[in-house]
C-alpha positions as CSV (number, residue, x, y, z in Angstrom):
1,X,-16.5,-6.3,-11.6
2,X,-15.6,-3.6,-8.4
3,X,-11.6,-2.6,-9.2
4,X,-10.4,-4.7,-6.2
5,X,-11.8,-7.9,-8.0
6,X,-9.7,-7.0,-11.6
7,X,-6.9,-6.9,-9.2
8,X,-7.8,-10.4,-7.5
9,X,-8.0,-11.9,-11.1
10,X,-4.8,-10.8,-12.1
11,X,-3.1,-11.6,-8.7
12,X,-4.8,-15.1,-9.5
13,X,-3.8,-15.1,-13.6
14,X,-0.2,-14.9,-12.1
15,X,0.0,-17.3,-9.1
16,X,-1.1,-19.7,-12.5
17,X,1.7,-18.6,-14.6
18,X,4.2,-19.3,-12.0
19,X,3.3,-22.7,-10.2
20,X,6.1,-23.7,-8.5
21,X,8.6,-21.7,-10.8
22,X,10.8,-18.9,-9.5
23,X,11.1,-16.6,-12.5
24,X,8.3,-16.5,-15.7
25,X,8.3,-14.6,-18.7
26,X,5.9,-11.7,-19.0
27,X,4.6,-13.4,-22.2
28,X,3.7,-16.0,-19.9
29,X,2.1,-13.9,-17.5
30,X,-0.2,-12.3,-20.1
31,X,-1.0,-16.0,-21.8
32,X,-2.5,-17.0,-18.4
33,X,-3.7,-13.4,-18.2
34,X,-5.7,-13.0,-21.3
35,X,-7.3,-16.7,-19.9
36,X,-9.4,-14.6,-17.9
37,X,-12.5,-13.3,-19.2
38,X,-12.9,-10.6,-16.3
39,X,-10.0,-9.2,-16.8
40,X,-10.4,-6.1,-19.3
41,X,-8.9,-5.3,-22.0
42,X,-7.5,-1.9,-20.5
43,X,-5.5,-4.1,-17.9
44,X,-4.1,-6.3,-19.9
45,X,-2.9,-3.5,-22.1
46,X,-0.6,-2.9,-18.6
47,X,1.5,-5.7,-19.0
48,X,2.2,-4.6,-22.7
49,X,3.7,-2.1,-21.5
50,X,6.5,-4.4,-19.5
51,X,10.0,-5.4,-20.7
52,X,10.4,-8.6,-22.1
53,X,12.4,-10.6,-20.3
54,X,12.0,-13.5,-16.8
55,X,10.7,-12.2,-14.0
56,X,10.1,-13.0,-10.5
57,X,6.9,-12.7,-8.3
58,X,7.9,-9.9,-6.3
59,X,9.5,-7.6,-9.5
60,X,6.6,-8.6,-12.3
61,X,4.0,-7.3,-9.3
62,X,6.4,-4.2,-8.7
63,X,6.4,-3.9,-12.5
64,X,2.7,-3.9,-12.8
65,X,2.6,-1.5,-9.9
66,X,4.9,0.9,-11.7
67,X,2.5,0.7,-14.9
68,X,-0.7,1.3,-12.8
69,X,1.3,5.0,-11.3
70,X,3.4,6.2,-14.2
71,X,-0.9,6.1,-15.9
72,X,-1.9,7.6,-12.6
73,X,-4.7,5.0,-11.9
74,X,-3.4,4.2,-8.4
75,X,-6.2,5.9,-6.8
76,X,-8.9,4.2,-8.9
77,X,-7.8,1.2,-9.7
78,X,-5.4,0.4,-6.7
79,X,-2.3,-1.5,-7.0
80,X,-1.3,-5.3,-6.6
81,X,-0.1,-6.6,-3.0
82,X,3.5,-7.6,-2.8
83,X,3.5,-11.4,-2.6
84,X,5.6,-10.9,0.6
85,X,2.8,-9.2,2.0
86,X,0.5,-12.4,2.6
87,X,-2.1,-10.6,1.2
């Protein structure tokens, strides 16, 4: 699965854990996360590294976005779309 996919998947895993809620937990993100079996190991590791605690769309995917820089993978890996994008 290309890089570009992982980060479809995970974009996907957290449209699910939100619905039509405004704010999730990040254990919920990763429940919904670790639902999908194309999503490596490696990435889910990412959200391990967020604080605990609600989130919204547009901090949990600057939060993930943070993770994927402070390990330097920006370049391979990429980084998720801000929901306000329309991406």
């Amino acid at each position: 699965m290309s890089d570009h996919a992982v980060l479809d998947e995970l974009r996907q895993a957290i449209d699910e854990a939100f619905g039509e809620r405004d704010r999730v937990s990040i254990r919920e993100v990763y429940s919904h996360a670790s639902e999908h079996v194309n999503l490596p190991a490696d990435l889910l590791a990412h959200l391990n590294e967020l604080p605990e605690g609600a989130y919204n769309r547009q901090e949990v995917t600057e939060a993930i976005n943070d993770v994927i820089r402070r390990r330097g993978e920006q370049e391979s890996l990429g980084l998720l779309d801000s929901p306000d994008s329309g991406a």
